[in-house]
C-alpha positions in Angstrom: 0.0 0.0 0.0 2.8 2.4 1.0 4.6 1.6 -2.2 1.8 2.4 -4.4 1.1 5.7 -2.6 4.7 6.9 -3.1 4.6 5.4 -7.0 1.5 7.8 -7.4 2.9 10.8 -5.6 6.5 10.4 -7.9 4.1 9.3 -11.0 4.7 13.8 -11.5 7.8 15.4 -10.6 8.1 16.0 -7.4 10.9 19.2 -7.6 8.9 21.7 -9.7 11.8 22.5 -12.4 10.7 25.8 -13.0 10.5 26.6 -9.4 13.2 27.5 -6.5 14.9 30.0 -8.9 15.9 28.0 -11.0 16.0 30.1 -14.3 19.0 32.5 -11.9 20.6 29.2 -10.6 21.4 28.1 -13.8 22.3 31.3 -15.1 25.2 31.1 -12.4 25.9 28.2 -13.3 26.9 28.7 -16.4 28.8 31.1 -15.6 30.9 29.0 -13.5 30.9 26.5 -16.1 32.1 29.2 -18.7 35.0 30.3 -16.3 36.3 27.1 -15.7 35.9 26.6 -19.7 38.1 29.5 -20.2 40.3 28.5 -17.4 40.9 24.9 -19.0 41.1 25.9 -22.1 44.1 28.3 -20.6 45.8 25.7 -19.4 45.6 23.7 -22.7 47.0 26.0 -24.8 50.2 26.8 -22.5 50.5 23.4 -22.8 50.6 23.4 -27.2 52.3 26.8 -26.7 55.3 24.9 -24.5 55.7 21.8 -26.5 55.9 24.3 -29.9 58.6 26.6 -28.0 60.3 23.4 -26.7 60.4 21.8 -30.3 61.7 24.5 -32.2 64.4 25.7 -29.8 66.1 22.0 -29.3 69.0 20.8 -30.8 69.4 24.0 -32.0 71.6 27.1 -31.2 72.3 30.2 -32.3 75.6 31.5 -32.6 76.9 35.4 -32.3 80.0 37.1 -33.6 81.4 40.2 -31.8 82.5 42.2 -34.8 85.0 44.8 -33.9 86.0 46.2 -37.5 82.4 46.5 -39.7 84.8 46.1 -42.7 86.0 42.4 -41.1 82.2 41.5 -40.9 82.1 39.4 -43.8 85.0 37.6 -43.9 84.6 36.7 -40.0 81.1 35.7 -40.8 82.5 33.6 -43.8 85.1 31.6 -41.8 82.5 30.7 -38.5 80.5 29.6 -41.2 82.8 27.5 -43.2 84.1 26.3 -39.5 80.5 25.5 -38.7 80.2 24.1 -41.8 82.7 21.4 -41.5 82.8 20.6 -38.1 78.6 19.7 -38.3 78.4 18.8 -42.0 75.1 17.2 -41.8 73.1 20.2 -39.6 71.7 23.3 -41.3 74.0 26.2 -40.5 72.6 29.8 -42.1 73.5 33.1 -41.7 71.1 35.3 -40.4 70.7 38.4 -42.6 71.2 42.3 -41.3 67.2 43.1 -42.1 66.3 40.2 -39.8 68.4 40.8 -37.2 67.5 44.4 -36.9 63.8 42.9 -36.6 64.9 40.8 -33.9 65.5 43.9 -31.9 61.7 45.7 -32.6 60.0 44.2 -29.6 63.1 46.1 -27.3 64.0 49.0 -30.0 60.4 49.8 -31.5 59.6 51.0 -35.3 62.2 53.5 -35.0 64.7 54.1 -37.3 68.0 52.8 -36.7 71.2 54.2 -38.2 73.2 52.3 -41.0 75.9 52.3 -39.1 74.9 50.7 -35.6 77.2 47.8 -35.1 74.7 44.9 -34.8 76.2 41.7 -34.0 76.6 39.1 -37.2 74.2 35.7 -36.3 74.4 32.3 -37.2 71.5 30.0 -36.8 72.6 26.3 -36.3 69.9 23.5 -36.3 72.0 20.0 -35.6 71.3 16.6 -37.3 71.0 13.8 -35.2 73.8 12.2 -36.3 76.0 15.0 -35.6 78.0 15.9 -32.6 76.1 19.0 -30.5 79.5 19.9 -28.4 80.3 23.3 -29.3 83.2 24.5 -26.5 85.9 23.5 -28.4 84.9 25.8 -31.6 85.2 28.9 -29.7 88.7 28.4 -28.9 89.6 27.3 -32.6 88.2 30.5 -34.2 89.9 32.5 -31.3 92.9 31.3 -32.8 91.4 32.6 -35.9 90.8 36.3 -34.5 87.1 35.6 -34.5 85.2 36.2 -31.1 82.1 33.9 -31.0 79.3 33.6 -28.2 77.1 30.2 -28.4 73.9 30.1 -26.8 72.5 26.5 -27.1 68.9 27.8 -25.6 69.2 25.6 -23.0 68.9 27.8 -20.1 66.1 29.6 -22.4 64.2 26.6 -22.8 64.3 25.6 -19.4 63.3 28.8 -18.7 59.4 28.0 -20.8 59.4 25.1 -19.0 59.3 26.7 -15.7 56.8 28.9 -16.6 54.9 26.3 -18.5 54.6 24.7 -15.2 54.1 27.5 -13.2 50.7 28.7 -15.6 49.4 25.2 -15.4 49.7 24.8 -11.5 47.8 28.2 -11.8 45.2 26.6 -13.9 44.5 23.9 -11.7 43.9 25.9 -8.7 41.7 28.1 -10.6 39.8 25.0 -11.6 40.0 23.7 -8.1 38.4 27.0 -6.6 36.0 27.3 -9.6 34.7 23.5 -8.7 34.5 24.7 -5.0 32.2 27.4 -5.9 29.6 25.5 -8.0 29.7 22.8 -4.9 29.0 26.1 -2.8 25.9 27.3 -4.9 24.8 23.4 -5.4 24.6 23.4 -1.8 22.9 26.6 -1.2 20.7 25.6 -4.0 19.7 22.2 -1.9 18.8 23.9 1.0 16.8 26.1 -0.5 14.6 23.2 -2.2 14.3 21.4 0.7 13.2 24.6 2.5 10.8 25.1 -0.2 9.8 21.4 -0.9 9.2 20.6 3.1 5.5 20.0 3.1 6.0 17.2 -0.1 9.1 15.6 2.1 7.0 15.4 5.3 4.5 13.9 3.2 6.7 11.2 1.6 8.2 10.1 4.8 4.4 9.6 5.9 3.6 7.4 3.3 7.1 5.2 3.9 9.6 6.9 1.7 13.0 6.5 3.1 15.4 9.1 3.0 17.5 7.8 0.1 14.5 8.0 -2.3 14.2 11.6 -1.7 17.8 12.2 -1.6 17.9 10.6 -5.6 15.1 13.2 -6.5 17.7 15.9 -5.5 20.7 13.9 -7.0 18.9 13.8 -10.5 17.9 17.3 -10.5 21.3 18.7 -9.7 22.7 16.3 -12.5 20.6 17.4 -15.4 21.2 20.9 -14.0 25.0 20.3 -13.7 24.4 19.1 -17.6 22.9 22.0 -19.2 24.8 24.8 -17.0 27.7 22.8 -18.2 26.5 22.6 -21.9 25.8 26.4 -22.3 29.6 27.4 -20.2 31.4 25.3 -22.5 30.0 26.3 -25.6 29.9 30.1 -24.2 33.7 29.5 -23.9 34.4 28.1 -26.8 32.5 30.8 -28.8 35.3 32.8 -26.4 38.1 30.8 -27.9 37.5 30.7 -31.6 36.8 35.3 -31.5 39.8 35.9 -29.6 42.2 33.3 -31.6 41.5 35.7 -35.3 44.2 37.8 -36.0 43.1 40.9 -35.1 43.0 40.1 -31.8 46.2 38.6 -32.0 47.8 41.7 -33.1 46.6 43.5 -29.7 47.7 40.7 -27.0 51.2 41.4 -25.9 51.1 36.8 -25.6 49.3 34.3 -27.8 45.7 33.9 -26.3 44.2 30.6 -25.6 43.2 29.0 -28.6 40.8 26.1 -29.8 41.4 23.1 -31.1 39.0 20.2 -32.0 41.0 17.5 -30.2 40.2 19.7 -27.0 36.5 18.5 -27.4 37.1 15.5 -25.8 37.8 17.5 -22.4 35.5 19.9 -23.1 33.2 17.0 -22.9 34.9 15.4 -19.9 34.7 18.2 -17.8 30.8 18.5 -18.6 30.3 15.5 -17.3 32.6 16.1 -14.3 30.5 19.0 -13.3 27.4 17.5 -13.3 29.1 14.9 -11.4 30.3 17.9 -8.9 26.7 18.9 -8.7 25.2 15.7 -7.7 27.6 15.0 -4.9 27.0 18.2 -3.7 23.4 17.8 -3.8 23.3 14.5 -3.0 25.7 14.9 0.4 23.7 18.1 1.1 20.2 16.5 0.9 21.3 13.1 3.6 22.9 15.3 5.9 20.0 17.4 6.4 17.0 14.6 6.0 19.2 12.6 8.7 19.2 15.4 11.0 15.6 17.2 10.7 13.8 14.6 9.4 15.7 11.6 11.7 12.5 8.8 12.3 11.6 8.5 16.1 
C-alpha cells in the first residue's frame, strides 16, 4: 500500500523545475561553467604553446659574432660559417641576414629608425642533425685562434626557462579550476537547501507514506545532475565561442602573448569536464540532501 502511494505521488515530478529560482541558478551556473571553460582551455594552450617553444628551440643554437671592425664582418662571418660548416656537415647552419636581425630587436628597440651604421652583432642560426656531434666548447677556442670572437647560446637555459613557466601557468590553472569547482559545490549546496526549505511539506508527506530518506535524496541527485548538464553545456559552448573570436588575428595583433586558442582535439575535455560538473553537482546535492534529511527529518 505504502509503495503504491509513493509510485503515485513520484508518477509527476516532485521538484517543480521551474521553481526554486531555477531560471537565476542556472544562469550562475553557467557562468561558472564558462569560467572554468576558459580557465581549462588556458591551461591547454600553454601546454601546445610549451611543447611548440620546446620543439623548435632544441637541438638547435644560435651562434653570435662580436664584430669589432664593420669592414672584417664578412670575412669573419664567412670563416665561422665554413668552421661550422665542416665541423657539423650534416646540420643546417645559415647566416642570419642584417634586415632580420635588426627585426629581432623591434620588440626592445620599437619601429624607430635605426642608423646604418649601428654595429649589430653578425648571427648564425645552427639547427643540428641527429647524427651530428652537438659539443660546441671547443669551436670557440679554434676561431679565437682565428681572431674571430664567437658567443654560443645553445637555448638551454632559455628553454628551461618556458618550461618553468609552462609549469608554473598550469599549477595556476589547476587551482583556478580547483576554486571554480569549490564554488559550483557552494551554490549546489545553497541551492539544496533552499529546495528542501521550499519542498518541506512534499518531504514530510513522503516520509508519511514510507519513503526512506535515500528515495528523496535521488530526487535531488537527479535534479542537480541534469542541472549540472545544461549549465555545463551552455559554459562550454559560451567559452568556446570565447576561444574561436579571440584566436583571429586581429585580436592577435593586440595581446602582448598568444591567447588561448581552440582546437577540435580539445572537445574530448570539453566534454569530460561536462560530465565532471554535473558529477560535482550531484555530490553536492546528494551529500547536502542526507545530511539534512538525517538530522531534521531523523524517524523516532
Amino acid at each position: 500500500m505504502q509503495d503504491n502511494t509513493v509510485k503515485n505521488l513520484t508518477s509527476n515530478p516532485l521538484l517543480d523545475p521551474k521553481g526554486n529560482d531555477s531560471g537565476s541558478l542556472l544562469f550562475v551556473l553557467s557562468i561558472v561553467a564558462y569560467l572554468a571553460t576558459i580557465a581549462l582551455m588556458f591551461s591547454l594552450s600553454m601546454n601546445r604553446i610549451s611543447a611548440s617553444w620546446n620543439t623548435s628551440l632544441k637541438n638547435t643554437a644560435t651562434v653570435q659574432i662580436l664584430v669589432d671592425n664593420p669592414r672584417l664582418r664578412e670575412t669573419q662571418v664567412g670563416i665561422t660559417l665554413k668552421s661550422f660548416k665542416e665541423n657539423y656537415p650534416n646540420s643546417e647552419v645559415t647566416v642570419v641576414g642584417k634586415k632580420k636581425s635588426l627585426d629581432m630587436l623591434k620588440p626592445w628597440l620599437g619601429d624607430s629608425v635605426l642608423p646604418d651604421d649601428l654595429p649589430i652583432p653578425a648571427l648564425i642560426s645552427v639547427k643540428f642533425a641527429k647524427e651530428d656531434n652537438k659539443d660546441l666548447a671547443y669551436l670557440t677556442s679554434d676561431l679565437k685562434a682565428e681572431g674571430v670572437i664567437i658567443e654560443i647560446d645553445d637555448h638551454t637555459r632559455w628553454s628551461e626557462q618556458v618550461k618553468r613557466s609552462a609549469t608554473a601557468l598550469k599549477v595556476g590553472s589547476s587551482a583556478l579550476l580547483i576554486l571554480i569547482f569549490s564554488v559550483a559545490m557552494f551554490i549546489t549546496n545553497y541551492a539544496t537547501k533552499s529546495a528542501l526549505l521550499a519542498q518541506k511539506k512534499i518531504i514530510n508527506i513522503l516520509l508519511q507514506v514510507g519513503a526512506k530518506n535515500i528515495f528523496i535524496t535521488k530526487l535531488f541527485i537527479k535534479q542537480a545532475c541534469i542541472r549540472g548538464l545544461v549549465s555545463g553545456f551552455y559554459g562550454v559552448s559560451l567559452g568556446c565561442v570565447t576561444m574561436i573570436l579571440i584566436s583571429t588575428e586581429r585580436v592577435k595583433e593586440i595581446l602582448i602573448i598568444a591567447p588561448p586558442s581552440f582546437h577540435w582535439p580539445d572537445l574530448v575535455y570539453l566534454l569530460t569536464f561536462i560530465i565532471g560538473f554535473s558529477i560535482n553537482c550531484s555530490i553536492s546535492a546528494g551529500l547536502t540532501s542526507t545530511n539534512i534529511l538525517s538530522k531534521k527529518y531523523r524517524r523516532k
